[in-house]
Backbone as numpy.savetxt, mean C-alpha at the origin, in Angstrom:
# Nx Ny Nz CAx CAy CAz Cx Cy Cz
-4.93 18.84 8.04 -3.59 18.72 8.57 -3.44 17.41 9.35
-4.42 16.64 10.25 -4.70 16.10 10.90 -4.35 14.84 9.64
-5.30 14.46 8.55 -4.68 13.69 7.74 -3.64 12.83 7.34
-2.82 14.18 7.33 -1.30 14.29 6.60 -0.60 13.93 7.73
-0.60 14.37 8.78 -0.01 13.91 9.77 0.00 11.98 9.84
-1.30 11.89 10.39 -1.90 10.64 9.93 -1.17 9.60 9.16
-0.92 9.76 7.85 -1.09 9.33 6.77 0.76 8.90 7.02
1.84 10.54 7.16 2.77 9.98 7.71 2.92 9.32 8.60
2.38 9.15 9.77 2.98 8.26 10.50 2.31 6.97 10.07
1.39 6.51 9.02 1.00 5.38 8.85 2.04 4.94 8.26
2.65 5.73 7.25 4.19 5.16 6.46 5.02 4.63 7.12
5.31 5.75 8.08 6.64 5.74 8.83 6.17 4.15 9.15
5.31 3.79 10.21 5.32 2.93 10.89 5.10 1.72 9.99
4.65 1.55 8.97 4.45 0.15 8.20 6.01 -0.03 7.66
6.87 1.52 7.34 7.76 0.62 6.53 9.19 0.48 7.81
8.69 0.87 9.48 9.67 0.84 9.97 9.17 -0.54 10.63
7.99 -1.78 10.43 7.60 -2.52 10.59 8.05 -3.76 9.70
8.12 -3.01 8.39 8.54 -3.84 7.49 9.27 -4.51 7.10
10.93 -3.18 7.71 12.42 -3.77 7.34 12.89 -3.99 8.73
11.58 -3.91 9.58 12.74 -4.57 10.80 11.53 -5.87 11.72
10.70 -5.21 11.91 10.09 -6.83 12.64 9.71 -8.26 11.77
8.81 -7.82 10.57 8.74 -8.42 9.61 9.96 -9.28 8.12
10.94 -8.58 8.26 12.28 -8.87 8.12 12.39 -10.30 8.96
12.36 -10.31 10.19 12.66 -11.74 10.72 11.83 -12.44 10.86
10.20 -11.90 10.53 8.90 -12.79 10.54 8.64 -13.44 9.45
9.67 -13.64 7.86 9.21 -13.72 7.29 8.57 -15.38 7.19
7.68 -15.11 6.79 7.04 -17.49 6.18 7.32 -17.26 4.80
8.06 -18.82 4.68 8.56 -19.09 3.45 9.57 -18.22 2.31
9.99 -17.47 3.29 10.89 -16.60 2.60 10.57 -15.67 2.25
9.41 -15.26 2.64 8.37 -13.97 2.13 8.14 -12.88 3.33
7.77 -12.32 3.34 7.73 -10.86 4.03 6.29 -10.22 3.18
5.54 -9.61 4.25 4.74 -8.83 3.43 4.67 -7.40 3.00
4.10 -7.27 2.02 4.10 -5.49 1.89 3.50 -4.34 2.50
3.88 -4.28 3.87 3.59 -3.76 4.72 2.97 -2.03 4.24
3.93 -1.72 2.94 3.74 0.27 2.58 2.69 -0.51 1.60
2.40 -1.09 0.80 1.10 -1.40 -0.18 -0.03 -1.30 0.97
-0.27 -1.79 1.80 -1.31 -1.45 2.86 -1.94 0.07 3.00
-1.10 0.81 3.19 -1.84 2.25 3.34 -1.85 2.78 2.18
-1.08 2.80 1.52 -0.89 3.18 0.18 -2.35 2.69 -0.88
-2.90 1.53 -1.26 -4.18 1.01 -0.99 -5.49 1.35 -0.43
-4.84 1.75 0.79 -6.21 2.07 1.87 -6.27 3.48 1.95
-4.80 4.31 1.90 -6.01 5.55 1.37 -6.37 6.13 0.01
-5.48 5.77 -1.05 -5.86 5.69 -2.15 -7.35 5.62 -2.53
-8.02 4.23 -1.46 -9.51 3.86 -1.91 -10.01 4.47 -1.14
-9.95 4.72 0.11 -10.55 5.91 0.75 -10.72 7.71 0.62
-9.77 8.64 0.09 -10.02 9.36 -0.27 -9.04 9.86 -1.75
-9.22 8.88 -2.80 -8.87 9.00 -4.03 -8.12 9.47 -4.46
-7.62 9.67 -5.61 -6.47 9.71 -6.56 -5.21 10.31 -6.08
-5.39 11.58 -5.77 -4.47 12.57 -5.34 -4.14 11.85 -3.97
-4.63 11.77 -3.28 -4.49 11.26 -1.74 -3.49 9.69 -2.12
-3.87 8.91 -3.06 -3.15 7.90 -3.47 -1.92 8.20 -3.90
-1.93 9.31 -5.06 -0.86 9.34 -5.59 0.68 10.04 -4.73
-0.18 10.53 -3.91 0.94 11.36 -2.88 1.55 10.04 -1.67
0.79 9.17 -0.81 0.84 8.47 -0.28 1.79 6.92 -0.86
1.58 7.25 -1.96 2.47 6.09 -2.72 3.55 6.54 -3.31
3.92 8.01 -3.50 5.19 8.59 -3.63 5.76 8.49 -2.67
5.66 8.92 -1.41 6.30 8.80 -0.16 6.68 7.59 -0.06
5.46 6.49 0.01 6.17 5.59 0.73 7.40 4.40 -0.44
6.96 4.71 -1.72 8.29 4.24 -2.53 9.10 4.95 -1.94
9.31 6.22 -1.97 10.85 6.88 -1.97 11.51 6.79 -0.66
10.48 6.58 1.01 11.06 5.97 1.50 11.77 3.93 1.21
10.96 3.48 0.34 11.88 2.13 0.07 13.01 2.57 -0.75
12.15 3.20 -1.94 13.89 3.43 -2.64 15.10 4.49 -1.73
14.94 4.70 -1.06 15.97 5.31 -0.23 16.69 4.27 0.60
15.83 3.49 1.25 16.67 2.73 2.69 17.01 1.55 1.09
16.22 0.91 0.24 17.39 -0.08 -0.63 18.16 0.03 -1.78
18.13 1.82 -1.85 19.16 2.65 -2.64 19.93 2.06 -3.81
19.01 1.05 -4.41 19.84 0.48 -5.96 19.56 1.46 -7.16
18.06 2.36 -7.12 17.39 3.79 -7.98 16.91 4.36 -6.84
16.58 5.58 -6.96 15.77 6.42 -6.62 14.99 6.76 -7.60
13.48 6.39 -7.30 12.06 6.62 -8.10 11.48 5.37 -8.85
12.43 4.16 -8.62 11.31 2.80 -9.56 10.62 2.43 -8.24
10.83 2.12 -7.15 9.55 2.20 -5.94 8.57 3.45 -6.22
8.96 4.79 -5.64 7.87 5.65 -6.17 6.95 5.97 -6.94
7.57 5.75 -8.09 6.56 5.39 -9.51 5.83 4.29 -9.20
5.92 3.46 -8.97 5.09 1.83 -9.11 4.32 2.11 -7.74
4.34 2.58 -6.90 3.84 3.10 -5.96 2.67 3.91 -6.23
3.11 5.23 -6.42 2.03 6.27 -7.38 1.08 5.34 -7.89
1.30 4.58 -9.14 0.73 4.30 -9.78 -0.16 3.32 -9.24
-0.02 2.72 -8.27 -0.73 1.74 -7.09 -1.82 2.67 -6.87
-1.10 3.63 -6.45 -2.24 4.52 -5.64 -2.78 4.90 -6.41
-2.41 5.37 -7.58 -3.36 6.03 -8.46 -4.82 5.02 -8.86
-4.40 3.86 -8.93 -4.87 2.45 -9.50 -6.68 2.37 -8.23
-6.08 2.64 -7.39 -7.14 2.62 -6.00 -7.86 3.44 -5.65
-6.97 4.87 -6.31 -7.77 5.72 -5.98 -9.16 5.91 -7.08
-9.35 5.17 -7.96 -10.09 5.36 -8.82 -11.54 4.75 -8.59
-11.34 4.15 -7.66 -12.57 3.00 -7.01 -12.60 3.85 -5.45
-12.79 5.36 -5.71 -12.82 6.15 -4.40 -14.31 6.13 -4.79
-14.99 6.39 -5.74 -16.30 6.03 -5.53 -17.31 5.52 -4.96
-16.55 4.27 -5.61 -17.09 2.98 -5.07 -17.39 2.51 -3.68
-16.42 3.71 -2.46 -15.77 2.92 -1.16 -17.71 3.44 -0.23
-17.36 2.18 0.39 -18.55 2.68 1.49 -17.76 1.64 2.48
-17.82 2.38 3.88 -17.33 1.40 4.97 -17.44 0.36 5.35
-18.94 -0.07 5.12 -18.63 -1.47 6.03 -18.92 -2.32 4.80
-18.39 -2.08 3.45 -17.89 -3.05 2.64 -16.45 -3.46 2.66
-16.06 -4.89 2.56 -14.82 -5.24 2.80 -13.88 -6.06 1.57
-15.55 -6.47 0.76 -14.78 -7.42 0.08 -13.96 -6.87 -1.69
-14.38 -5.16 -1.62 -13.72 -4.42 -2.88 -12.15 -4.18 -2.09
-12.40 -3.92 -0.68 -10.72 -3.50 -0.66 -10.10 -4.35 -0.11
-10.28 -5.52 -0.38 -9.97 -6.86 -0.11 -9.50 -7.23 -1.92
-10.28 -7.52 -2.69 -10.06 -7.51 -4.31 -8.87 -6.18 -4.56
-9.20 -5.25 -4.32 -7.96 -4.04 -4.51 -6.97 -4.55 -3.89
-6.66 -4.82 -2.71 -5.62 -5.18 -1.91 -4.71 -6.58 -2.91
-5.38 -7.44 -3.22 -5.16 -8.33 -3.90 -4.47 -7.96 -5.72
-5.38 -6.96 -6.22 -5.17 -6.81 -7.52 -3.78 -5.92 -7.42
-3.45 -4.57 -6.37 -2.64 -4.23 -6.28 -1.38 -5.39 -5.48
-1.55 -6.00 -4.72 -0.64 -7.02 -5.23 0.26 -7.79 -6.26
-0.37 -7.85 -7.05 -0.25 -9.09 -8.06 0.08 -7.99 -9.42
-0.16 -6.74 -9.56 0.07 -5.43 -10.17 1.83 -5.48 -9.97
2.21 -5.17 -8.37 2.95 -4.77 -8.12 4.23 -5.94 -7.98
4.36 -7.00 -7.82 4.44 -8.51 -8.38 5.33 -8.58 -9.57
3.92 -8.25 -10.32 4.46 -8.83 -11.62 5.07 -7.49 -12.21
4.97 -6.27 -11.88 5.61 -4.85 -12.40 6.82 -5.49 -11.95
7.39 -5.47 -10.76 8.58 -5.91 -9.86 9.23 -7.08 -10.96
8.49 -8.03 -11.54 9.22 -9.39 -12.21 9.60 -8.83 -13.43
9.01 -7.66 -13.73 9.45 -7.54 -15.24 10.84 -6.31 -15.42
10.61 -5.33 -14.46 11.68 -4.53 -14.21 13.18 -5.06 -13.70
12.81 -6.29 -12.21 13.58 -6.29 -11.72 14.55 -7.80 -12.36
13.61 -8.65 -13.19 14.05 -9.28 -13.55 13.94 -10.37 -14.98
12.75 -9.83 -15.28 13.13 -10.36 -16.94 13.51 -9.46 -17.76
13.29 -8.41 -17.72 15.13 -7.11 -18.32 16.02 -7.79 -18.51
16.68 -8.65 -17.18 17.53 -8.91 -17.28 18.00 -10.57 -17.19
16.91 -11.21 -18.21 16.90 -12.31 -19.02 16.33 -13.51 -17.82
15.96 -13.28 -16.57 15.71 -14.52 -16.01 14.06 -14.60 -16.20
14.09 -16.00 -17.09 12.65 -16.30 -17.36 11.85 -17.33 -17.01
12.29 -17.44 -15.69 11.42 -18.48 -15.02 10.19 -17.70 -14.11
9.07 -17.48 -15.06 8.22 -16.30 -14.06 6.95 -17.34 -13.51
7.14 -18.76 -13.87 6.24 -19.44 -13.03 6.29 -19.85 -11.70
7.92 -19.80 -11.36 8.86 -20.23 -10.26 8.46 -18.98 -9.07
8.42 -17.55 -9.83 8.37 -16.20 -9.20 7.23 -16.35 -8.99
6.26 -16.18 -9.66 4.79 -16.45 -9.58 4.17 -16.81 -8.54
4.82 -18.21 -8.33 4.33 -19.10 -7.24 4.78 -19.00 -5.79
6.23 -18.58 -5.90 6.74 -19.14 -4.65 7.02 -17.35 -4.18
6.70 -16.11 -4.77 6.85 -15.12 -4.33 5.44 -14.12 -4.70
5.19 -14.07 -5.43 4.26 -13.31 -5.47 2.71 -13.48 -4.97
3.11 -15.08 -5.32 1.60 -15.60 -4.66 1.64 -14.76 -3.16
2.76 -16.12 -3.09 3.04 -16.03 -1.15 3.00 -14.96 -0.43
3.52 -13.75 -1.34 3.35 -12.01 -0.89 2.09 -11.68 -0.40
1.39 -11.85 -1.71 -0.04 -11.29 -1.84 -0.82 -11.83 -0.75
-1.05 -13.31 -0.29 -1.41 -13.60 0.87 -1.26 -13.12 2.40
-0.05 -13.35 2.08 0.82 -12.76 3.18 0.53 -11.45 3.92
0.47 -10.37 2.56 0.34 -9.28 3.01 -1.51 -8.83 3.01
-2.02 -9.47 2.62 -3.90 -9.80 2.73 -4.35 -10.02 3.62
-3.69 -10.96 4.45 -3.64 -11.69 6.45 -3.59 -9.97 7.28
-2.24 -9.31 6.73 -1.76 -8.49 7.46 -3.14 -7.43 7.85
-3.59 -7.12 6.39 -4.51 -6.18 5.63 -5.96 -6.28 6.60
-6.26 -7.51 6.17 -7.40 -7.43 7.40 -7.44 -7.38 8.39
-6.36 -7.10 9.09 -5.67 -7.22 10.43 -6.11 -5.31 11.14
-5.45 -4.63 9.89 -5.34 -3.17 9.37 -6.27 -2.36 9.04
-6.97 -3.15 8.10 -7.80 -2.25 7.63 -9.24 -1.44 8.22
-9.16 -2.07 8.88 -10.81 -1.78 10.18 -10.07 -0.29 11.03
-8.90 -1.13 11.95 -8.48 0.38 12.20 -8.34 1.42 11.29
-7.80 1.22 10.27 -7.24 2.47 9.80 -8.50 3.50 9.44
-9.69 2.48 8.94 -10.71 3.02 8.65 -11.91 3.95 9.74
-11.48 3.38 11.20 -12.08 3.87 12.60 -11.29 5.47 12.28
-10.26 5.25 12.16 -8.90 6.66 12.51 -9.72 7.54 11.20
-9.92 7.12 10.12 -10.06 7.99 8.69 -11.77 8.75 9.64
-12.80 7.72 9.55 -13.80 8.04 10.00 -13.71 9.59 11.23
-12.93 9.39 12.12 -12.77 10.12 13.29 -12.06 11.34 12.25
-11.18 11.16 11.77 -10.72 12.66 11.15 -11.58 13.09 10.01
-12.79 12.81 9.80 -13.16 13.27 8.82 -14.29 13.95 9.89
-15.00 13.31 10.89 -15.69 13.87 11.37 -15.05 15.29 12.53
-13.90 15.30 12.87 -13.25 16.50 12.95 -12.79 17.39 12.25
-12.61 17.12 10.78 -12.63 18.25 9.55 -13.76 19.01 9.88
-15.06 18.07 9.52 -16.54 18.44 9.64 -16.63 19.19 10.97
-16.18 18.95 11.75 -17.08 20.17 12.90 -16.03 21.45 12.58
-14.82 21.19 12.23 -14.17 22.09 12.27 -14.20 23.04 10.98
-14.86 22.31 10.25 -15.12 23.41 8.96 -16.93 23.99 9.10
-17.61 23.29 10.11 -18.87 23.76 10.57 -18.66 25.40 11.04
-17.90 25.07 11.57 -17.25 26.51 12.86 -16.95 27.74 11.99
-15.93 27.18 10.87 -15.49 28.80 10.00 -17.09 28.86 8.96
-17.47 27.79 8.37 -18.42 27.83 7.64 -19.65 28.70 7.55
């Protein structure tokens, strides 16, 4: 329960970080992806399902507050998470440089999903222009943020897992 709790207020707060402090922080016209952050991080921390739920939420909170669909954030989201959660294997803590590469690959995933939905559909085909001056700049952007993030979030995961554990010691 402790988790879930968790996990919401990691949303809440990245995407109420996102459209309002970061909104006026942006460099170069960019802003980072503040909900790809957790969405990412617990995805690779406790896998698929945990991803795929965590990246539903936090699309449908974007597609809600920029209300052009409801569910092309969510989906591309999910599927982020789903994407991360698959390298739940892989995760050991004081490695940095896989969810550093994840952080990055889901970037540049979510990028170029975004360039093709949001805009070569609808015939604009300058995707070297996008490439460069937005997606790059994102992915960085929001990578700075990431390592900023990711240590905590991982102290907080650590601590609730070791309170599951005593607490499932007890009924056990």
């Amino acid at each position: 329960m402790l988790r879930k709790i968790f996990t919401c207020l990691c949303l809440i707060i990245a995407f109420l970080l996102q459209v309002t402090l970061f909104h006026g922080l942006s460099l170069a016209s960019t802003k980072p992806n503040l909900i790809l952050i957790p969405v990412f991080t617990f995805g690779f921390m406790r896998g698929k399902k945990a991803g795929i739920w965590t990246g539903f939420f936090g699309g449908l909170l974007l597609d809600i507050y920029y209300g052009d669909s409801i569910g092309f954030y969510a989906m591309l989201y999910m599927y982020l998470g789903y994407f991360n959660g698959i390298f739940y294997t892989l995760f050991y803590d004081e490695d940095i440089t896989l969810p550093l590469f994840l952080n990055f690959a889901s970037n540049l995933l979510y990028g170029i999903s975004v360039y093709v939905i949001r805009f070569l559909l609808r015939g604009r085909l300058d995707f070297g222009y996008y490439f460069q001056h937005v997606i790059i700049a994102e992915t960085i952007y929001t990578m700075i943020i990431s390592i900023l993030v990711y240590r905590p979030i991982l102290k907080i995961n650590r601590l609730l897992e070791n309170i599951e554990k005593r607490s499932a010691s007890k009924f056990g």
